[in-house]
PDB file of N, CA, C and O in Angstrom:
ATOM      1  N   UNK A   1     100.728  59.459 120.110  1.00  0.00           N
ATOM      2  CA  UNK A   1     100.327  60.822 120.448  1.00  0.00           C
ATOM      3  C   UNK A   1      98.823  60.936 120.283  1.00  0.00           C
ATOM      4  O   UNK A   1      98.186  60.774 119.241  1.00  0.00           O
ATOM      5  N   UNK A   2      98.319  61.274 121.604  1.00  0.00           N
ATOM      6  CA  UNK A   2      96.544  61.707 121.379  1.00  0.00           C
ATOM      7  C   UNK A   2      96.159  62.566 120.853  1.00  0.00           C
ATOM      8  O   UNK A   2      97.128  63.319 120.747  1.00  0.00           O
ATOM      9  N   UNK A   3      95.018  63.178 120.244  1.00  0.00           N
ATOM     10  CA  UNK A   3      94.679  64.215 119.629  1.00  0.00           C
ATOM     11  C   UNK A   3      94.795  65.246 120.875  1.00  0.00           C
ATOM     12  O   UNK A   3      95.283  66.331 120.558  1.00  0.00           O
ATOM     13  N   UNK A   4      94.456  65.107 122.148  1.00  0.00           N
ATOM     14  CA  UNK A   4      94.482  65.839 123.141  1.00  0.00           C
ATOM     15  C   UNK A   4      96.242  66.559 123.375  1.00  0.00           C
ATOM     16  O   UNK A   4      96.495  67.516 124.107  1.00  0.00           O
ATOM     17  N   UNK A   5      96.905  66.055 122.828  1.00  0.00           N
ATOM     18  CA  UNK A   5      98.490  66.246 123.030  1.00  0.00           C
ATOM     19  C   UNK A   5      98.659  67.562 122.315  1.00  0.00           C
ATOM     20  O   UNK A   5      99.342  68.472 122.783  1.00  0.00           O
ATOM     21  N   UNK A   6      97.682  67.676 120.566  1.00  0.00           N
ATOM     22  CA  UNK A   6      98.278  68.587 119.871  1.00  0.00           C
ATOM     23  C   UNK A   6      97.755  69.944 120.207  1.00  0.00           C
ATOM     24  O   UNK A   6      96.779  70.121 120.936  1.00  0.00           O
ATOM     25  N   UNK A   7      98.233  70.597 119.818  1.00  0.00           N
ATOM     26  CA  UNK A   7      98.255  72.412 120.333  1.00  0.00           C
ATOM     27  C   UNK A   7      96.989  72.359 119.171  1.00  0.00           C
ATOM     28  O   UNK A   7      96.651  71.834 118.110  1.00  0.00           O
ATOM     29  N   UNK A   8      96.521  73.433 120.353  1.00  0.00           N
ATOM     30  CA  UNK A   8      94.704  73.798 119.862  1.00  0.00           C
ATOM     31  C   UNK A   8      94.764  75.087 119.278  1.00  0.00           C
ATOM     32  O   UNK A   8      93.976  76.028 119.376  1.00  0.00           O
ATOM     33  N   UNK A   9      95.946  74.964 118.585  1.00  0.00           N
ATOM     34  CA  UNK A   9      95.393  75.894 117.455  1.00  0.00           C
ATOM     35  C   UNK A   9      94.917  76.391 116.102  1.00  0.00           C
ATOM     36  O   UNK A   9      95.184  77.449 115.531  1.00  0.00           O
ATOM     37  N   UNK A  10      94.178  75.417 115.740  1.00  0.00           N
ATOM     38  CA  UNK A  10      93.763  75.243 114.494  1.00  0.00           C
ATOM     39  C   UNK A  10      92.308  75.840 115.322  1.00  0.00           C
ATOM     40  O   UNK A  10      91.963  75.756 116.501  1.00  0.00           O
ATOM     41  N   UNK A  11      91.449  76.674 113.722  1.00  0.00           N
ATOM     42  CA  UNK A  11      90.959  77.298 113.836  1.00  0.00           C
ATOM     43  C   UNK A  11      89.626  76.323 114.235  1.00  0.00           C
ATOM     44  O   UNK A  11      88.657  77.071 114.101  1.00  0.00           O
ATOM     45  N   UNK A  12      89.237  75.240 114.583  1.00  0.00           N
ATOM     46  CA  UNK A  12      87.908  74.497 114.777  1.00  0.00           C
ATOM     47  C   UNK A  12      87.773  74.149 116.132  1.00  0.00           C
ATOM     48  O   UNK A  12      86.740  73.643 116.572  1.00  0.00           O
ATOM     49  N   UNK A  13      89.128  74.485 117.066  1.00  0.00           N
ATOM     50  CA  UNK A  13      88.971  74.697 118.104  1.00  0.00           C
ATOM     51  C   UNK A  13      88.097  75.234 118.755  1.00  0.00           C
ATOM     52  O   UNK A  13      87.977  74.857 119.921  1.00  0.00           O
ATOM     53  N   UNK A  14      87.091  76.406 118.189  1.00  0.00           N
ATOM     54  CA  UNK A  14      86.192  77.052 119.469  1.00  0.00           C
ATOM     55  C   UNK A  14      86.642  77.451 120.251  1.00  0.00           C
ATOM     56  O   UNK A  14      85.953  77.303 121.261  1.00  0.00           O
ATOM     57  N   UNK A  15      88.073  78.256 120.526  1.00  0.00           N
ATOM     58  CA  UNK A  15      88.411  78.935 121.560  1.00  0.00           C
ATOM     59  C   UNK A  15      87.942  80.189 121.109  1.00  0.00           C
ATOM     60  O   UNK A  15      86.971  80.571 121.761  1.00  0.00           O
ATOM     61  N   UNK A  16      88.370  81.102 120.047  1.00  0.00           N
ATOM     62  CA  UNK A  16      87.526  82.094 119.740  1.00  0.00           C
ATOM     63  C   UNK A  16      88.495  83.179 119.960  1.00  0.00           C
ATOM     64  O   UNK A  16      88.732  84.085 119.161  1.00  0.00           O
ATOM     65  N   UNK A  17      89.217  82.949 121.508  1.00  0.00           N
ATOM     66  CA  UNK A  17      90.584  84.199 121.639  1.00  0.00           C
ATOM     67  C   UNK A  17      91.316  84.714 120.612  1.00  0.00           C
ATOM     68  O   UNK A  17      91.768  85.858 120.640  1.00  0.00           O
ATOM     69  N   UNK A  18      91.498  83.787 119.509  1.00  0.00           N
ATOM     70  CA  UNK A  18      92.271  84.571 118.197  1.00  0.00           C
ATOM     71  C   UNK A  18      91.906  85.612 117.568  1.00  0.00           C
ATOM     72  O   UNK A  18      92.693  86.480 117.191  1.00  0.00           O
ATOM     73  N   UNK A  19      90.250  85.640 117.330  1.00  0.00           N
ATOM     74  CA  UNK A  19      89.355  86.735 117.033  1.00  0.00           C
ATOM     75  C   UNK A  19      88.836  87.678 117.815  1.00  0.00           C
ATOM     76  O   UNK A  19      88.419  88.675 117.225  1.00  0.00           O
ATOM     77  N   UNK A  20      88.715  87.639 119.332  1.00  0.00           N
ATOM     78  CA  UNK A  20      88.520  88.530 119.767  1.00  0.00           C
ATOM     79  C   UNK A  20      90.326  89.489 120.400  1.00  0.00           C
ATOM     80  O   UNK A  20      90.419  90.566 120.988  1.00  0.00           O
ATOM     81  N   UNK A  21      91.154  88.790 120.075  1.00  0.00           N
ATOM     82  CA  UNK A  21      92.256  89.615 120.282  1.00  0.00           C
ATOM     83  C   UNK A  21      92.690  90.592 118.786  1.00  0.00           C
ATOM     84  O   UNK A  21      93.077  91.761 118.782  1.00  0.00           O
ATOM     85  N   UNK A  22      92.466  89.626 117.509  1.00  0.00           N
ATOM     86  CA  UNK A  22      92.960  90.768 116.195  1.00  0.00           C
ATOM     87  C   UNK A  22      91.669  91.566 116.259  1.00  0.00           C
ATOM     88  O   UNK A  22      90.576  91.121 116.608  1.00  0.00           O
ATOM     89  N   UNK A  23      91.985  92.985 115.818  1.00  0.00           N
ATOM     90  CA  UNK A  23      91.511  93.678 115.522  1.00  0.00           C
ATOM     91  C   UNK A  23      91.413  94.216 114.295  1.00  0.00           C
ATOM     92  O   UNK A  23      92.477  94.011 113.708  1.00  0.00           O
ATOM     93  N   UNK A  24      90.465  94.948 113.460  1.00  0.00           N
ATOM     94  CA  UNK A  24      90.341  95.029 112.206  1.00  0.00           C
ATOM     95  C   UNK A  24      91.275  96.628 111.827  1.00  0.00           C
ATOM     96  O   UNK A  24      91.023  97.599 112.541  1.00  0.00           O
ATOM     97  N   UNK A  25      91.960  96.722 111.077  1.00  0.00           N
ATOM     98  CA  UNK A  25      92.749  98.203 110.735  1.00  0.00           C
ATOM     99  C   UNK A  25      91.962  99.089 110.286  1.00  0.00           C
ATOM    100  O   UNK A  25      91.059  98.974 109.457  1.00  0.00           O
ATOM    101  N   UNK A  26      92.461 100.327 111.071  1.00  0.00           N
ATOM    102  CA  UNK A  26      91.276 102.161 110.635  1.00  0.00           C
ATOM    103  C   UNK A  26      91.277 101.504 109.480  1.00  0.00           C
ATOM    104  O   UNK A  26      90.781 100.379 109.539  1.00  0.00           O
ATOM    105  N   UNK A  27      91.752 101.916 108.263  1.00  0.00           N
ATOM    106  CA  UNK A  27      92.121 101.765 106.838  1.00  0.00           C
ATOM    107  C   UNK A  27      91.003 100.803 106.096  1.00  0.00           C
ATOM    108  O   UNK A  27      90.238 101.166 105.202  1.00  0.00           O
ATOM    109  N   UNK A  28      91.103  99.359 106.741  1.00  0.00           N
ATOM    110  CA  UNK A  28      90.070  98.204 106.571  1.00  0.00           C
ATOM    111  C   UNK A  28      88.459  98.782 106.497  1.00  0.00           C
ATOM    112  O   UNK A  28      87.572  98.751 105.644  1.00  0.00           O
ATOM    113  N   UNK A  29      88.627  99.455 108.214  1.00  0.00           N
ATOM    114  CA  UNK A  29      86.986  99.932 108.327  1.00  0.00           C
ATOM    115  C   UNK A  29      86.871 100.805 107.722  1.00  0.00           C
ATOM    116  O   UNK A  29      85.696 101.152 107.598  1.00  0.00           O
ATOM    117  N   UNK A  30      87.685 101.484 107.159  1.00  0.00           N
ATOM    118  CA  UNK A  30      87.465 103.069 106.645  1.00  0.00           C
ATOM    119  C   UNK A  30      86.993 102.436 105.094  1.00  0.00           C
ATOM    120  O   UNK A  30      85.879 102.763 104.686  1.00  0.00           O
ATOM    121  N   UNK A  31      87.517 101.884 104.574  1.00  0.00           N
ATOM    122  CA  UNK A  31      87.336 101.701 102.996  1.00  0.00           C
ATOM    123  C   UNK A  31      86.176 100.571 102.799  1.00  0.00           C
ATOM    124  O   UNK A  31      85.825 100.244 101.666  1.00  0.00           O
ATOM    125  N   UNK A  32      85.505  99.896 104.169  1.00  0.00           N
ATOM    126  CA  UNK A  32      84.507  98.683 103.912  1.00  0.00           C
ATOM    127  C   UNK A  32      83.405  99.367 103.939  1.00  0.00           C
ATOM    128  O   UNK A  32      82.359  98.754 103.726  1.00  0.00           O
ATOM    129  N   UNK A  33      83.352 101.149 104.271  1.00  0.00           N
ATOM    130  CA  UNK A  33      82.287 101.659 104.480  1.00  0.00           C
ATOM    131  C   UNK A  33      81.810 102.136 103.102  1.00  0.00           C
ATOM    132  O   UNK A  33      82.575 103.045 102.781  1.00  0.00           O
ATOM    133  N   UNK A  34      81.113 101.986 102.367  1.00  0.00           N
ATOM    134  CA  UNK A  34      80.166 102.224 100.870  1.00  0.00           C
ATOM    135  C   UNK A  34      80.064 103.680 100.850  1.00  0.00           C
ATOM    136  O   UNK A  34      80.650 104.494 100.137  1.00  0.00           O
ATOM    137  N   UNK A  35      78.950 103.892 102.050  1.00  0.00           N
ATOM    138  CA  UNK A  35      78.633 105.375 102.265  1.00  0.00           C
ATOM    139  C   UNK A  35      79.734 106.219 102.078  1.00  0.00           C
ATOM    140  O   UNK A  35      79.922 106.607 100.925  1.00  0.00           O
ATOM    141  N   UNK A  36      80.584 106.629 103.045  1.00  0.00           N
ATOM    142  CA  UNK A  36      82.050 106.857 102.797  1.00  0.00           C
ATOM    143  C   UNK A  36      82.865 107.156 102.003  1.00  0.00           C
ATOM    144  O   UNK A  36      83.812 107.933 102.124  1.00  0.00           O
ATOM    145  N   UNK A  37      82.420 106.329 100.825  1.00  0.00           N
ATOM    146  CA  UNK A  37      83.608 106.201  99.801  1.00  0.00           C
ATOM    147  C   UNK A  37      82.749 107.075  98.907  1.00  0.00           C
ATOM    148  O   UNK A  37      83.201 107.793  98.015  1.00  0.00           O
ATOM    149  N   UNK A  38      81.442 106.948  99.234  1.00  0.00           N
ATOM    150  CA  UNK A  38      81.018 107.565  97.920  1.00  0.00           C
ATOM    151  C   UNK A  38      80.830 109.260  98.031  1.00  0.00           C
ATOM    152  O   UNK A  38      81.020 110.155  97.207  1.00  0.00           O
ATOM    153  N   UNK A  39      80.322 109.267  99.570  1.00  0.00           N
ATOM    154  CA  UNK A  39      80.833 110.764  99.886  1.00  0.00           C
ATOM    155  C   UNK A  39      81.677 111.465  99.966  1.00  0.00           C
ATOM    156  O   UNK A  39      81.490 112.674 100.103  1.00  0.00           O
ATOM    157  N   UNK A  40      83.357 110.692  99.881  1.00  0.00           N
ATOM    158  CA  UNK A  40      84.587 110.990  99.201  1.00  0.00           C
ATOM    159  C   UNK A  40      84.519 110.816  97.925  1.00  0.00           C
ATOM    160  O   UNK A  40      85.538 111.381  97.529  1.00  0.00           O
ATOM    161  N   UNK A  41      83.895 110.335  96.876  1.00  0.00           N
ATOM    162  CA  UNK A  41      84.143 110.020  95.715  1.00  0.00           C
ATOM    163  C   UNK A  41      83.246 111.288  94.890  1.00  0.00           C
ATOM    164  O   UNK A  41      83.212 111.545  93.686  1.00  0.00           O
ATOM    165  N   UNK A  42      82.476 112.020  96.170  1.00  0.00           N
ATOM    166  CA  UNK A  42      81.198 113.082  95.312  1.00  0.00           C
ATOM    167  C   UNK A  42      82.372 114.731  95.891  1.00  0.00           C
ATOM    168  O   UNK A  42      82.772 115.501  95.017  1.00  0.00           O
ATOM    169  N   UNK A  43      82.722 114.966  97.381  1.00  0.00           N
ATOM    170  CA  UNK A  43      83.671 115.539  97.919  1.00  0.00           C
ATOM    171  C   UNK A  43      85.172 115.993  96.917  1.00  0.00           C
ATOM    172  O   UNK A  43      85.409 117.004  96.256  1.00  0.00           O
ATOM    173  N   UNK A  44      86.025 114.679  97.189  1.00  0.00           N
ATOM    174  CA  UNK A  44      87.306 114.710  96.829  1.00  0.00           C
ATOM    175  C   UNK A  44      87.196 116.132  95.062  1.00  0.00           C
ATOM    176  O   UNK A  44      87.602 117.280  95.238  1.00  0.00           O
ATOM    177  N   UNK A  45      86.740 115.787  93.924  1.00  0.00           N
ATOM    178  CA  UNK A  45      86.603 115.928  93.282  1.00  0.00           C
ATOM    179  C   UNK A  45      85.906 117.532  93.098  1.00  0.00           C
ATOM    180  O   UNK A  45      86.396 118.386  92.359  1.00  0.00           O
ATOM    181  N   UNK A  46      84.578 117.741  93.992  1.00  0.00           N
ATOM    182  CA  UNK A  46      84.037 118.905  94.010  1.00  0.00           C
ATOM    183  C   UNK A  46      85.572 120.046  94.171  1.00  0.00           C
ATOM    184  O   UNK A  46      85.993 120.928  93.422  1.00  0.00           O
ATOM    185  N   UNK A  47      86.088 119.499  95.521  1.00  0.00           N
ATOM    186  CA  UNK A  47      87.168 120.533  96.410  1.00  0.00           C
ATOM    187  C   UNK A  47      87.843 120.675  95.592  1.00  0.00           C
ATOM    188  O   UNK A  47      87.949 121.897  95.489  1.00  0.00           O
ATOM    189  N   UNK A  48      88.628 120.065  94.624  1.00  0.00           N
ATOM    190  CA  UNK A  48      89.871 120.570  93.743  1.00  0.00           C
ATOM    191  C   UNK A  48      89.286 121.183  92.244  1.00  0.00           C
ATOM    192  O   UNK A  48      89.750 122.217  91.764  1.00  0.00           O
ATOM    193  N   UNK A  49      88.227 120.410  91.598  1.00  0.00           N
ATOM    194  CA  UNK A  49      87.606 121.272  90.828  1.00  0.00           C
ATOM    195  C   UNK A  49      87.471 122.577  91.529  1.00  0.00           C
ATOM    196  O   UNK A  49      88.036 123.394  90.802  1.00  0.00           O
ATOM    197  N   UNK A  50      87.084 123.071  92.396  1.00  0.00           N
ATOM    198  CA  UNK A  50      86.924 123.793  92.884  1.00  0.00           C
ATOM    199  C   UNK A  50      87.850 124.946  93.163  1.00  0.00           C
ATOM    200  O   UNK A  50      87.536 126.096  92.858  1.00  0.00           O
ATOM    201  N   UNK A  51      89.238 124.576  93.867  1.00  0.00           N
ATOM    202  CA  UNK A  51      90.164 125.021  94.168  1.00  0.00           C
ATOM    203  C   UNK A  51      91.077 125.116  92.514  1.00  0.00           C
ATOM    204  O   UNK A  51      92.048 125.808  92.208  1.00  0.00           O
ATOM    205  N   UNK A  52      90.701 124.644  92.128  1.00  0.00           N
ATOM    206  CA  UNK A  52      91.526 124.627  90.248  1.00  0.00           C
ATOM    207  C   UNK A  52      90.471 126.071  89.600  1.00  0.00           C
ATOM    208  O   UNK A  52      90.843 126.978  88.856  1.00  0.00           O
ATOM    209  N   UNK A  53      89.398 125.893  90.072  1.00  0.00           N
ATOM    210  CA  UNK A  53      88.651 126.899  89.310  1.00  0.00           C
ATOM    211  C   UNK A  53      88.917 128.382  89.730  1.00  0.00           C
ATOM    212  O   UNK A  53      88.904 129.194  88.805  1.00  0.00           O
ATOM    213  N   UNK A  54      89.218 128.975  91.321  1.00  0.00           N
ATOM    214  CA  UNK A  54      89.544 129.744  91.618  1.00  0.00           C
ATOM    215  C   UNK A  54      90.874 129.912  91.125  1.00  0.00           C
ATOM    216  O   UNK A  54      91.134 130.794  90.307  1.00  0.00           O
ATOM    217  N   UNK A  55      92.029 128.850  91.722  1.00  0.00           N
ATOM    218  CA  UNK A  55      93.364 129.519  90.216  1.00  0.00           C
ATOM    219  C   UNK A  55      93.298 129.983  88.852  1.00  0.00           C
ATOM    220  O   UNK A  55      94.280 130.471  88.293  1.00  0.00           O
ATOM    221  N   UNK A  56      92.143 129.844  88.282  1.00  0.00           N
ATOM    222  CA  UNK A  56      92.338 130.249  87.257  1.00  0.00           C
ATOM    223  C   UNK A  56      91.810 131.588  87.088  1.00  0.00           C
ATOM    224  O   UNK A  56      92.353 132.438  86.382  1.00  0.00           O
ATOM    225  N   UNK A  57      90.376 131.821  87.973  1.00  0.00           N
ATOM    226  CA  UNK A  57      89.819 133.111  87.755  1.00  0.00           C
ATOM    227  C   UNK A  57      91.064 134.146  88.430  1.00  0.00           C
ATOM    228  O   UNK A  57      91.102 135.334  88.110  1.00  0.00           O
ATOM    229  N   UNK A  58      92.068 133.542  89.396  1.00  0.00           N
ATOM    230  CA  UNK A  58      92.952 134.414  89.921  1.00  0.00           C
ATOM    231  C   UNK A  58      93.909 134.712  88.725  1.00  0.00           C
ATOM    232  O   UNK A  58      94.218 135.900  88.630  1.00  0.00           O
ATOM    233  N   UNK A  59      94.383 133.958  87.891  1.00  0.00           N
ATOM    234  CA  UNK A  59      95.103 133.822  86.882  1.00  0.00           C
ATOM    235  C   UNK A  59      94.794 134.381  85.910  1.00  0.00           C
ATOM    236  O   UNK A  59      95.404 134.166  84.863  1.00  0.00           O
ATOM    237  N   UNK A  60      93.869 135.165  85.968  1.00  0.00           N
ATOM    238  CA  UNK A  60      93.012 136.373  84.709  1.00  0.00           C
ATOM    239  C   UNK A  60      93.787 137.565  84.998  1.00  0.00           C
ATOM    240  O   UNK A  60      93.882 138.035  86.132  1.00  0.00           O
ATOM    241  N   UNK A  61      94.351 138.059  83.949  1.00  0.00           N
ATOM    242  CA  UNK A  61      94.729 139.391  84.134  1.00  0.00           C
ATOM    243  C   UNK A  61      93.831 140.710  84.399  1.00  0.00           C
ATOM    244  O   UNK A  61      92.895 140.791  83.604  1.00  0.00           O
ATOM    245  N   UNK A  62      93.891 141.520  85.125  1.00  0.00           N
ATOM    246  CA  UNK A  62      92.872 142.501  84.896  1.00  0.00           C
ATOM    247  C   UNK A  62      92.807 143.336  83.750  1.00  0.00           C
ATOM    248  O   UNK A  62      93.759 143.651  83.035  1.00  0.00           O
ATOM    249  N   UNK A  63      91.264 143.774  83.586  1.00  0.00           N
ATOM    250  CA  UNK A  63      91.945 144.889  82.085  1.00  0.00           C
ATOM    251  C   UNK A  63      91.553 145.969  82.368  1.00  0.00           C
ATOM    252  O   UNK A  63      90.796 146.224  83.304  1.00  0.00           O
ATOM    253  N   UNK A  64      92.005 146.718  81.617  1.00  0.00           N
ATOM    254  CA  UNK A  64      92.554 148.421  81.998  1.00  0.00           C
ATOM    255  C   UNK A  64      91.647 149.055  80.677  1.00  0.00           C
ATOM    256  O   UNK A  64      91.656 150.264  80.447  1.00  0.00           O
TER     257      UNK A  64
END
């Protein structure tokens, strides 16, 4: 059997089609982004502090 016989698919082939057919997942790109995470990481936290702080001023009884 020649080397020419075996299936070219080992990755030193240089065909390259394997990589330009997978594609990378939302999820992947979403979380490789730094910026992103950190503007969710400054965000996420503000909004519910936030939303926790208004329950509570709602949660004050009025006084008479």
């Amino acid at each position: 059997m020649h080397q020419s016989d075996q299936p070219q698919d080992s990755p030193t082939s240089g065909s390259g089609s394997r990589d330009e057919e997978e594609q990378i997942p939302f999820m992947q790109q979403l979380l490789d982004n730094p910026f992103l995470l950190l503007f969710l990481g400054v965000v996420v936290p503000t909004v519910l502090y936030l939303i926790w702080g208004i329950m509570e001023i709602i949660s004050i009884p009025i006084a008479k």
